[in-house]
C-alpha positions as CSV (number, residue, x, y, z in Angstrom):
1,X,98.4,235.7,170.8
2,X,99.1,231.9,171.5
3,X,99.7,230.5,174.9
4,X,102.2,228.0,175.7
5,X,104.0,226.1,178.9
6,X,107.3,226.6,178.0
7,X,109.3,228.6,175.3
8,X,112.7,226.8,174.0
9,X,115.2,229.6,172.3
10,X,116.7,227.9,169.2
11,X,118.6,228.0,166.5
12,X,120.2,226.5,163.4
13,X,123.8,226.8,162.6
14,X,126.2,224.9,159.2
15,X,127.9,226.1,156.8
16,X,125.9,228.5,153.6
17,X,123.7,226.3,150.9
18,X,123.3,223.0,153.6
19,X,119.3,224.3,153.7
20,X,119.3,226.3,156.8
21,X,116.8,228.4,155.8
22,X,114.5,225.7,153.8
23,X,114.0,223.7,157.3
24,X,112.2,226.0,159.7
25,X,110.3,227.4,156.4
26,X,109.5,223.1,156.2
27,X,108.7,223.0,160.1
28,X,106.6,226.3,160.3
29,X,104.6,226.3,156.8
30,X,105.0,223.4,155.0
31,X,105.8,224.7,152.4
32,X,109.7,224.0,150.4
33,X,111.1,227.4,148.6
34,X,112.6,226.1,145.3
35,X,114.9,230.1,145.4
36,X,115.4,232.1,148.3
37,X,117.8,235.0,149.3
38,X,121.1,234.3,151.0
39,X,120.6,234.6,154.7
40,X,122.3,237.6,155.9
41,X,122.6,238.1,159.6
42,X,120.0,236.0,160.9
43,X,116.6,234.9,160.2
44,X,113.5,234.1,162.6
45,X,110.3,231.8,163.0
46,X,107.9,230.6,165.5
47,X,106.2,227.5,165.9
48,X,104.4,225.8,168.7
49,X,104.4,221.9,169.2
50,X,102.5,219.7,171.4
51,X,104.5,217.1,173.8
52,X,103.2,215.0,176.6
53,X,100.1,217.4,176.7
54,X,102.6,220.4,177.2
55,X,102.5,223.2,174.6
56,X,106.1,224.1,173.7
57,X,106.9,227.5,171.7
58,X,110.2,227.3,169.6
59,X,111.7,230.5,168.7
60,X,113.9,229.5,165.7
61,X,116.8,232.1,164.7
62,X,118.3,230.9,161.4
63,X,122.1,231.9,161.2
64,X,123.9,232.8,158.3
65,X,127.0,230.6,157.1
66,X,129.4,233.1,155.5
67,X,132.2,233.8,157.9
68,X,131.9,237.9,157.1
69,X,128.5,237.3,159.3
70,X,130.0,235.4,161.7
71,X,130.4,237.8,164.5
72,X,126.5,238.8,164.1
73,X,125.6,235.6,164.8
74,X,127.2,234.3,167.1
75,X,125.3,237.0,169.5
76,X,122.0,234.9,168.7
77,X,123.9,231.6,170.2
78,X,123.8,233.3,173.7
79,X,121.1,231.4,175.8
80,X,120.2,228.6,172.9
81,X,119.0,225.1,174.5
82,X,118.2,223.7,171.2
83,X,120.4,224.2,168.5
84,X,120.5,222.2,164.8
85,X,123.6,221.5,163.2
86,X,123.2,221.0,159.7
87,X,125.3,219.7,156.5
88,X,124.5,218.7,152.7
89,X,125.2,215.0,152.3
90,X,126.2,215.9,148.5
91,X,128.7,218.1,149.9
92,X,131.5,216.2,151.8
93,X,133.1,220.2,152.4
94,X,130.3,220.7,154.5
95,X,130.5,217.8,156.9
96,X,134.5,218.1,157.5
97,X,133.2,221.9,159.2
98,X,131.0,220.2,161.5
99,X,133.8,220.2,164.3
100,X,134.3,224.1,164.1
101,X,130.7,224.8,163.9
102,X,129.9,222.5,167.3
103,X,133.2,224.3,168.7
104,X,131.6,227.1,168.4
105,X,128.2,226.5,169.4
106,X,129.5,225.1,172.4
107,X,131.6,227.8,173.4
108,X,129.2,230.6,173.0
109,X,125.1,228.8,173.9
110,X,124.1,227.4,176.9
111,X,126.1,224.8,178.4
112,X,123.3,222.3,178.0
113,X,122.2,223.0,174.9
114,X,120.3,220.0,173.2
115,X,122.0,219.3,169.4
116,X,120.3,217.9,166.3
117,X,123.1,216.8,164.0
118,X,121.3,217.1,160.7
119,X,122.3,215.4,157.0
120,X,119.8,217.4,154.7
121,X,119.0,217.2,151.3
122,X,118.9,213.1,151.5
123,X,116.1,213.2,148.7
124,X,119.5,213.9,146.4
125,X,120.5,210.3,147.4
126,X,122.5,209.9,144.6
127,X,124.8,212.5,144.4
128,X,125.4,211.9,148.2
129,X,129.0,212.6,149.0
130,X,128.4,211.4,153.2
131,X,127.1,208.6,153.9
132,X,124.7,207.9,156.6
133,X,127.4,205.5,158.7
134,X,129.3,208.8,158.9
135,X,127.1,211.0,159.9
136,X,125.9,208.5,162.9
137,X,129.7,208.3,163.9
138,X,130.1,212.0,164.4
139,X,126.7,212.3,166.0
140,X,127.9,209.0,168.2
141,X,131.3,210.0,169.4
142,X,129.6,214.2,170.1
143,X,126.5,213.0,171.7
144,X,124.6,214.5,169.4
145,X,121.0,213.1,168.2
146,X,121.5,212.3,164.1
147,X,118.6,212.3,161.6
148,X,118.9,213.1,157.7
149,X,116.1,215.0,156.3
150,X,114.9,216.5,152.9
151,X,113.6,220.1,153.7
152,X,112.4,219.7,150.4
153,X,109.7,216.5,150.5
154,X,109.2,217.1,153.9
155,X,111.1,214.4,155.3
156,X,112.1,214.3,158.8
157,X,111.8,217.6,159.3
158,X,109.2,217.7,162.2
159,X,111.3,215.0,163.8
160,X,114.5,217.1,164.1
161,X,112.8,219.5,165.6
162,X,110.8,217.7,168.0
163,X,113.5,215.3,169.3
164,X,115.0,218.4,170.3
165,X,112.0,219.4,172.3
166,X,111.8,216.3,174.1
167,X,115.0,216.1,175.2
168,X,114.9,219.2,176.8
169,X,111.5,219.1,178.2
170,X,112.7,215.8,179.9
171,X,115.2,217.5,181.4
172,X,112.7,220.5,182.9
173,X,110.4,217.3,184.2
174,X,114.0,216.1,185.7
175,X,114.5,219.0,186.9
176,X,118.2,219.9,185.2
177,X,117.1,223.5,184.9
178,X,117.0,226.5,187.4
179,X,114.5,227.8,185.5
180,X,114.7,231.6,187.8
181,X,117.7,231.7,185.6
182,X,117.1,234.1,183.1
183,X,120.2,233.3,181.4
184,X,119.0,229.9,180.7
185,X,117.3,229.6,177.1
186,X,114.0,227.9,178.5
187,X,111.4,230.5,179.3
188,X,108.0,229.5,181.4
189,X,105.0,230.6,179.4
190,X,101.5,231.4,180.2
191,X,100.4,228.0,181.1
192,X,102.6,227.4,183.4
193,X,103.6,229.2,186.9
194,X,105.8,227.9,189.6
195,X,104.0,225.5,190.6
196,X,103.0,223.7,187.2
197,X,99.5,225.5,187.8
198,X,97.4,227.0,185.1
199,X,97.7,230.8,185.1
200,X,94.8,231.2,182.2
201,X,92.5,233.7,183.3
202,X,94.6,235.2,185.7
203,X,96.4,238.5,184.0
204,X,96.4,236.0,180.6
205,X,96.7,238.5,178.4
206,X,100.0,240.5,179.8
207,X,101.1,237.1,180.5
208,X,101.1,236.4,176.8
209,X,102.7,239.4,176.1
210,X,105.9,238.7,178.4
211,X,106.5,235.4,178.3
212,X,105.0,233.9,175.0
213,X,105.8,236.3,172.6
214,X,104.2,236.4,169.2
């Protein structure tokens, strides 16, 4: 069972077909799913990254976009510090929802929940219906971090996710977060105790098992 410092609940919100699913399948396997089934309820994956010599476990719950799910998911928001918001920049429908997906992330995650806006599928470059200027905008006047990716050649896709990471792991080393909070959606793992001080070998193993997860 892997060890980690921290563990960052997360999860991944836009409208159905904007590659939701094809992203943390990207981040986690490296692989790209040509056809996959429509996410119903919710999906989930696991990965853990490396940052300033700090391992940090994602938990990644992949939402559905049809609005007769909406009411399932939005009980995975509760307690989510990272969160990307994805569109299809060959789909202009899907960027003009942006505002009532962030409304709604906002209104039911954690109050400082880090946001990834996310333009995907920018290998289809020319059937792109947003531009990158746009994207930026909305990303600029939300205070959002903005990257486009291609969860299909790969592209950007580590990036979203690890910007995310950093950003809240700065704020941990700032010290933003009560983390006695269980409410909050950052969780200290194995490595890490109170004090910053290496736990391994002391109870490890049920350690793993409560804070880490699989």
């Amino acid at each position: 069972m892997p060890s980690c410092h921290y563990l960052f609940k997360t999860i991944i919100v836009g409208n159905t077909g904007v590659g939701k699913s094809c992203l943390p399948f990207q981040f986690t396997d490296k692989r790209f799913q040509h056809t996959h089934d429509i996410t119903i309820g919710t999906g989930f994956g696991a990965k853990t990254i490396s940052i300033n010599n700090k391992l940090l476990k994602l938990h990644i719950w992949d939402t559905a976009g049809q609005e007769k799910f909406r009411s399932i998911t939005r009980t995975y928001y509760r307690e989510a510090i990272v969160a990307l918001l994805v569109y299809d920049i060959t789909r202009k429908e899907t960027f003009k929802h942006l505002d009532s997906w962030l409304k709604e992330l906002r209104e039911h995650a954690d109050s400082n929940v880090t946001i990834v806006l996310v333009g995907n599928k920018c290998d289809l470059n020319l059937r792109r219906e947003v531009s990158t200027e746009e994207g930026k905008q909305f990303a600029k006047e939300n205070k959002l971090i903005f990257l486009e990716t291609s969860a299909k050649l790969g592209q950007n896709v580590d990036e979203a996710f690890e910007e995310a990471a950093k950003s809240v792991y700065k704020k941990v080393e700032d010290g933003f977060f009560d983390l006695k909070n269980e409410c909050c959606g950052i969780k200290k793992g194995c490595l890490e105790n109170i004090n910053g001080r290496s736990e391994e070998g002391r109870g490890g193993s049920s350690c793993k098992a409560k804070c880490c997860g699989t």
